[in-house]
N, C-alpha and C positions, 0 to 999 in steps of 0.2 A: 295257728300260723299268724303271727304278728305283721302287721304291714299296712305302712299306708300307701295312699294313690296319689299321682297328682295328673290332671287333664288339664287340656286347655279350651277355649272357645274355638280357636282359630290352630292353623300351624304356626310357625316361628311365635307361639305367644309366651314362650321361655320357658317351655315345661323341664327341655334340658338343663340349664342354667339353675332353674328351683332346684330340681331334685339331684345333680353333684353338690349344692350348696344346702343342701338338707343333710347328706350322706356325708359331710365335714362337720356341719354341726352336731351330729350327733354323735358323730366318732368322735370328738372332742369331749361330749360329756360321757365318751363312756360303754356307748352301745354297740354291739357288735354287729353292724349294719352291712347291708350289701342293697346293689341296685338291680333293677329288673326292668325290662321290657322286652312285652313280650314276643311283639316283630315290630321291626324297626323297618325303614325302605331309605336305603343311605347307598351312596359307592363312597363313603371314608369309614373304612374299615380296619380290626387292629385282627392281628395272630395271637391268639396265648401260646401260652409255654404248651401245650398238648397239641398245636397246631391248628387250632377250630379257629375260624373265621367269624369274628361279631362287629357289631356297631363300634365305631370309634368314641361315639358319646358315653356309652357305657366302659367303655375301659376305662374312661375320664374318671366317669363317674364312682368307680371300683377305689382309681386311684384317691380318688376325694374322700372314700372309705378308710380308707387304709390298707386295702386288699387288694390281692388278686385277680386280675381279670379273668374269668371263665365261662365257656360259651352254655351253661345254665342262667347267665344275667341277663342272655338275648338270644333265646333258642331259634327264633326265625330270623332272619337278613334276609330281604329284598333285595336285587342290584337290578336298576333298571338299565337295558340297555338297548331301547328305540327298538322302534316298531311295538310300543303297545305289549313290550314282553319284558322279563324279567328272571331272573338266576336267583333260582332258592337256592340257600345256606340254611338247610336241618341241622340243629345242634352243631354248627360248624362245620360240616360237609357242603359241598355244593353237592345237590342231588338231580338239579335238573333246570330246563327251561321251560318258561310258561306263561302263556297270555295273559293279561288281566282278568278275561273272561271264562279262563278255566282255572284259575288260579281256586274258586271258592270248593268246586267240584273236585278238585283233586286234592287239595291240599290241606281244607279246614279239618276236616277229621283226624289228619295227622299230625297237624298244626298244633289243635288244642290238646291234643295228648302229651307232645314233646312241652307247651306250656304247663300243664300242672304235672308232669314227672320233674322237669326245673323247677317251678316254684317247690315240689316236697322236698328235692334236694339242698334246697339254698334253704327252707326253714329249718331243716337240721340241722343247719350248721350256723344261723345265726341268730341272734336275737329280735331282729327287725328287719323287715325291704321296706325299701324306697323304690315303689313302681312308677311309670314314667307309661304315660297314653302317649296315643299317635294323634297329629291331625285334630279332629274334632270329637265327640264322643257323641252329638246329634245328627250325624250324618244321615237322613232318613231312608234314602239309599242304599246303604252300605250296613246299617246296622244288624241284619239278617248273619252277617260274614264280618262283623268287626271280631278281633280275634284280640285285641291289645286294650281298649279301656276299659265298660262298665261288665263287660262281660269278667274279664280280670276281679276287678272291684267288686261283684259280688259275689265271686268263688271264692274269694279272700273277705269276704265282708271288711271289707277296709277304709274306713276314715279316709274322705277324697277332698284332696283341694281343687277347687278351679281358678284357673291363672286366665289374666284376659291383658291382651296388648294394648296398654290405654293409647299409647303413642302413635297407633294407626287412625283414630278416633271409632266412635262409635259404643265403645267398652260401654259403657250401662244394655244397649241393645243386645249387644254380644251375648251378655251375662245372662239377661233374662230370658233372650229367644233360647238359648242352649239348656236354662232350666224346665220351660215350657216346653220344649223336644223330649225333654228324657221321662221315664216311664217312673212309675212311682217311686218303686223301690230301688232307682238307680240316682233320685233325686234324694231320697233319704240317708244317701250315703255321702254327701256332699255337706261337709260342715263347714267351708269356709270358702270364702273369696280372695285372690290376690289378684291387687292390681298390677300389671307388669310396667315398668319401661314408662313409671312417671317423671315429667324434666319438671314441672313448675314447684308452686309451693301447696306444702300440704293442706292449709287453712282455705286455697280455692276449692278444695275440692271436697270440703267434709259437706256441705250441702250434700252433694248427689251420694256419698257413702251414706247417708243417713238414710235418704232415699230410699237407694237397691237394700239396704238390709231391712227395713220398711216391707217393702214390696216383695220382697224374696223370702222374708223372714232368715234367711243365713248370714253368718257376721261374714264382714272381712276384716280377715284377718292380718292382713300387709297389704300395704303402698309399700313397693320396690322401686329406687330411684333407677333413671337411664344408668346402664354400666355399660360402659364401652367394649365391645368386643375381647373377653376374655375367654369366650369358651367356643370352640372348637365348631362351625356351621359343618350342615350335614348337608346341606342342598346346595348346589354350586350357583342356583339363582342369589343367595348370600354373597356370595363376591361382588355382585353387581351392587351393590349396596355398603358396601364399605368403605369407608374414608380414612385413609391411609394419610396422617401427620406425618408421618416419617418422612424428615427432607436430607436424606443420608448422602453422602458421598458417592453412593455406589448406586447406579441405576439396576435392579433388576429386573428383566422381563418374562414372568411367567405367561404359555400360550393358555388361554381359558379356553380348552378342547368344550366342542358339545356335548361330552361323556367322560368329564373329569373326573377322576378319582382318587380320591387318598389327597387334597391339594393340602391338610392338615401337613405334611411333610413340609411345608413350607412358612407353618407357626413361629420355628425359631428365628427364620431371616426376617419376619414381619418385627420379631422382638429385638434385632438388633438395631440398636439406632443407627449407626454408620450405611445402614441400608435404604435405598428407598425402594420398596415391592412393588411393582404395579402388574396387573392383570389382563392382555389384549386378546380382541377376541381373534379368531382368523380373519375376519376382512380388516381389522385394522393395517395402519402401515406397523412396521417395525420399530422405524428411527434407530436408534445409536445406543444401546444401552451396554453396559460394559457387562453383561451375561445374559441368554436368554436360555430358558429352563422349560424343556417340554415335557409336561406331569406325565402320570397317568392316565389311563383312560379305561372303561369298561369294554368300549367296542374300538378294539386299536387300529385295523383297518379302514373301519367307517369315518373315525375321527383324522386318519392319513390323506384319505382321499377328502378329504373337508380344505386338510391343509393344501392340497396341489390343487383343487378345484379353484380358491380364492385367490391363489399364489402366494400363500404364506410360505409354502412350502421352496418355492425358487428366493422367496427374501432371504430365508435360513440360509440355505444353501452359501448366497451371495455374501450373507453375514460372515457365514465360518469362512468363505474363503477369502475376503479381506483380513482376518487374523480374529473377528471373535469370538470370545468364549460359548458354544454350546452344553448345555448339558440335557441328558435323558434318562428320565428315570422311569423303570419300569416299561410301561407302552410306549413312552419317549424313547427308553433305551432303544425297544423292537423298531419302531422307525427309524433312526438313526442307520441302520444296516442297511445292505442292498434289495435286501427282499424281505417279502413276509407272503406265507403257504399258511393257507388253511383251506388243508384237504379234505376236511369232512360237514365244514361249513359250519364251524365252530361258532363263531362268532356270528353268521347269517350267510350270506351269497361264499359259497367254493371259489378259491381261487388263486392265484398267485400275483402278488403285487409289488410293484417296484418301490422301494424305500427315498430315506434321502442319499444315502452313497456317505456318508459320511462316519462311519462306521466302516469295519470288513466283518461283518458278520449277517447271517443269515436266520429267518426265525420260522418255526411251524408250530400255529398252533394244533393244540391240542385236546381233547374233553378233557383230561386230568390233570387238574389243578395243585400247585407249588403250594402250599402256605405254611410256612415254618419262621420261627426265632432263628435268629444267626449271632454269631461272635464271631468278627474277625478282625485282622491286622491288617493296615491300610500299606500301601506302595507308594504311591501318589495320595497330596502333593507334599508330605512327608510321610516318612520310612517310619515303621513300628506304631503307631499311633490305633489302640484298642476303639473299634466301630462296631456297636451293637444296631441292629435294625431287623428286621422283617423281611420275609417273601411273601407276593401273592400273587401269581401268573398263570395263566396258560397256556403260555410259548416256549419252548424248549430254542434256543439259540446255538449258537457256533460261528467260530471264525470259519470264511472261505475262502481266505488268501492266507499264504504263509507268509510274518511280519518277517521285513531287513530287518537286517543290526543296526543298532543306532552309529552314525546322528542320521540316514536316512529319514526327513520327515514324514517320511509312509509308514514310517516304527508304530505300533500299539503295543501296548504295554497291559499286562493285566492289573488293576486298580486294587487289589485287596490279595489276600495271600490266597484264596479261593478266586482261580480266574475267571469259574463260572459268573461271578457277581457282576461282573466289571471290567472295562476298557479305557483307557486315554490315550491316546494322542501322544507323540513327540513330544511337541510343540505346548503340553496340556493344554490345550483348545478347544480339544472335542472330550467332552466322557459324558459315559453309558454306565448305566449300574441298574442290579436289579433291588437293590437296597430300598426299601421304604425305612422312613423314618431316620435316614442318614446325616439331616443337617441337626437333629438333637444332638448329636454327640458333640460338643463344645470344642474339642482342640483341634476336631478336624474340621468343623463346622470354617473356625478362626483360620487357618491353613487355608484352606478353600478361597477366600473371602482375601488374604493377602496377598496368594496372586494376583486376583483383580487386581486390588490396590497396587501393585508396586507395578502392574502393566500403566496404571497411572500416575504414577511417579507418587505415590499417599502413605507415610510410612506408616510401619507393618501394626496391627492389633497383637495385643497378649495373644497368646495362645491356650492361656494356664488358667482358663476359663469352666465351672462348673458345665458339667452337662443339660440343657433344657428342661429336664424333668424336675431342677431345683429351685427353676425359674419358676416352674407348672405350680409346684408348689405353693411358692409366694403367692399365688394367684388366684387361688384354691381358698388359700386363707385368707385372702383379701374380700370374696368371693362371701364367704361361711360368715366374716365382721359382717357387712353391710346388710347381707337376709336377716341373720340374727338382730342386728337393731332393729328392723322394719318389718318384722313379723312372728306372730304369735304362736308357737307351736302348742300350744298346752291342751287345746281345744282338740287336738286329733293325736296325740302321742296316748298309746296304751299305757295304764296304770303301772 
């Protein structure tokens, strides 16, 4: 079983970002790669085509293969969703909820069995993995029940890199306290160092490289320069830390719920220039932005009453009924409606709760979960216009008023030729969709985006625009250029 590792000292120290830019370089030269990790703890999550539920990093990273994403590339998914609990996804099933405290008790035994039936699956069929650790691999803590790095790394006896965030400071500490933590034969697996996320010049910094492979005895292998957010954050603490150039035309306001999920849905309007994205939490004010966009969420009740607690939830209201644009996607969509029921305490506390009204629909959650591929044909805010995206829910919805006929502005309208996905408004004002992955699609993306504009007098964008995913591309292999200059793989690629 061929494969290598990559961990990091820290979290955010770019393990993701290495290893989709490993799985491009080498599908480049040739090799029939695929990625792996083997629980991830993410709420931005993708569907495959069989409908299993994984890490959104890993589809990336699939895609930066050349492959298919499949829920053997990330047999465990975490979703945290408050209170100290969390939503397993086995092999792409959600199978249950569970504490962090029982989570080792219940679950490692069947955790590391669904890891190496995936790992024998994906060596059969490829030439190489590119595994990908979580968090830290010296956790002294947690190591008893880490399920995703050296434990991996030496079922796989597998060439391990370690990535360290220079750009936080501290990286020589990093490097050496995390060698010093690991046990012997987890440290002899370790044949290189990469430095993450360097801005200055490389000639300050060869003293201290001289150093740590001195002191460490392991080379390193790359200094990786700063790259600017190209690859997909799985922790919504990441939005609070991004700096958004974009001075576009069009103001967008996405709400940063306390239990955001899936906000990767909102990758393409970051790449549109004409756009400027910004992020507000609930206590902010709103101000004037010409759309505001309520994501997803893992706990959609919890994150509602968040909104009417602060009064975000009475600015929306007042937004939409001055004439702005709302949109709701997924848990957005469910608040949008008059109510939300969960009868069985799905989500936590039973109950029934009042929405924003701004919808005519009703939601119950439910324990069985939606996650499927979709193709459909859009209604709104052009006719015929082919929209591919994803489900992932667990609220069952319905209209509970019967729409007038138009021009009554009480009309909704169903948004896609499958009405369960989707609602707008008359007026297109208000829409709802249970669509993830919706503004990838380029011409509706453009469509979308031109009503804005022409509510501001801004004439219209093409429409006759690639879809996102060829943008993803460009990106990928911008991505594969700059690792492969700045880093030596020869040291850990098998013969």
């Amino acid at each position: 079983m061929k494969a290598i590792m990559v961990v990091g000292t820290t979290s955010h120290a770019g393990k993701s970002l290495l290893s989709a830019a490993i799985c491009r370089i080498l599908a480049r030269r040739g090799w029939r790669v695929a990625p792996f990790k083997g629980q991830n703890m993410a709420l931005n999550s993708y569907v495959t085509t069989s409908g299993g539920e994984i890490g959104y990093a890993q589809a990336v990273q699939a895609w930066a293969a050349g492959v298919t994403p499949t829920v053997d590339m990330n047999p465990i998914l975490l979703k945290p969703q408050g209170n100290m609990t969390s939503q397993v996804i086995l092999k792409g099933k959600a199978v249950g909820k569970v504490s962090a405290t029982d989570y080792y008790e219940q679950y490692f035994d069947v955790g590391w069995q669904a890891i190496t039936e995936s790992l024998q699956h994906l060596a059969a069929e490829f030439d190489l993995l590119v595994c990908e650790g979580a968090g830290s691999p010296a956790e002294i803590n947690l190591k008893h029940r880490d399920l995703t790095n050296m434990r991996v790394a030496k079922h796989l006896n597998a060439p391990t890199l370690l990535v360290v965030d220079i750009d936080r400071g501290g990286a020589f500490a990093h490097v050496v306290g995390t060698l010093e933590l690991l046990e012997p034969e987890e440290r002899a697996l370790i044949r290189g160092v990469v430095i993450n996320k360097f801005r200055g010049q490389r000639s300050l910094l060869e003293s201290g490289l001289h150093w740590l492979e001195e002191r460490t005895g392991i080379p390193v292998l790359g200094v990786i320069p700063w790259i600017e957010d190209v690859f997909p954050a799985e922790d919504s603490l990441d939005l609070l830390e991004r700096k958004h150039s974009n001075q576009g035309e069009l103001e967008i306001a996405v709400i940063r719920l306390p239990r955001i999920s899936n906000f990767t849905d909102f990758d393409p309007l970051e790449a549109e220039p004409s756009v400027s994205l910004k992020y507000i939490s609930p206590k902010q004010e709103l101000g004037h932005p010409d759309a505001v966009i309520i994501p997803g969420s893992k706990t959609t009740i919890a994150d509602l009453l968040i909104l009417q607690r602060t009064g975000m939830a009475e600015a929306i209201q007042n937004y939409a009924a001055a004439g702005g644009t709302v949109l709701g996607i997924c848990g957005g969509f469910q608040m949008l409606g008059k109510f939300l029921a969960d009868p069985e305490g799905v989500e936590g506390e039973a109950g029934r709760f009042k929405g924003l009204s701004l919808l005519p629909i009703q939601t119950v959650i439910t324990g069985q979960k939606v996650a499927r591929q979709r193709q459909v044909v859009s209604n709104f805010p052009q006719v015929g216009l082919p929209v591919a995206g994803y489900e992932i829910h667990q609220g069952r919805s319905r209209i509970v008023e019967t729409p007038n006929t138009p021009p009554n502005p009480n009309t909704y309208q169903a948004l896609f030729d499958d009405p369960s996905l989707g609602l707008v408004d008359n007026y297109q004002s208000v829409w709802g969709t249970y669509l993830h992955g919706i503004f990838d699609n380029g011409a509706w993306r453009r469509a979308w985006l031109n009503r804005l504009r022409q509510q501001r007098g801004l004439k219209s964008l093409p429409t006759g625009v690639s879809n996102y995913r060829k943008q993803r591309e460009t990106t990928l292999n911008t991505l594969a250029a700059i690792v492969e200059a700045n880093l030596d793989l020869t040291k850990i690629l098998p013969s």
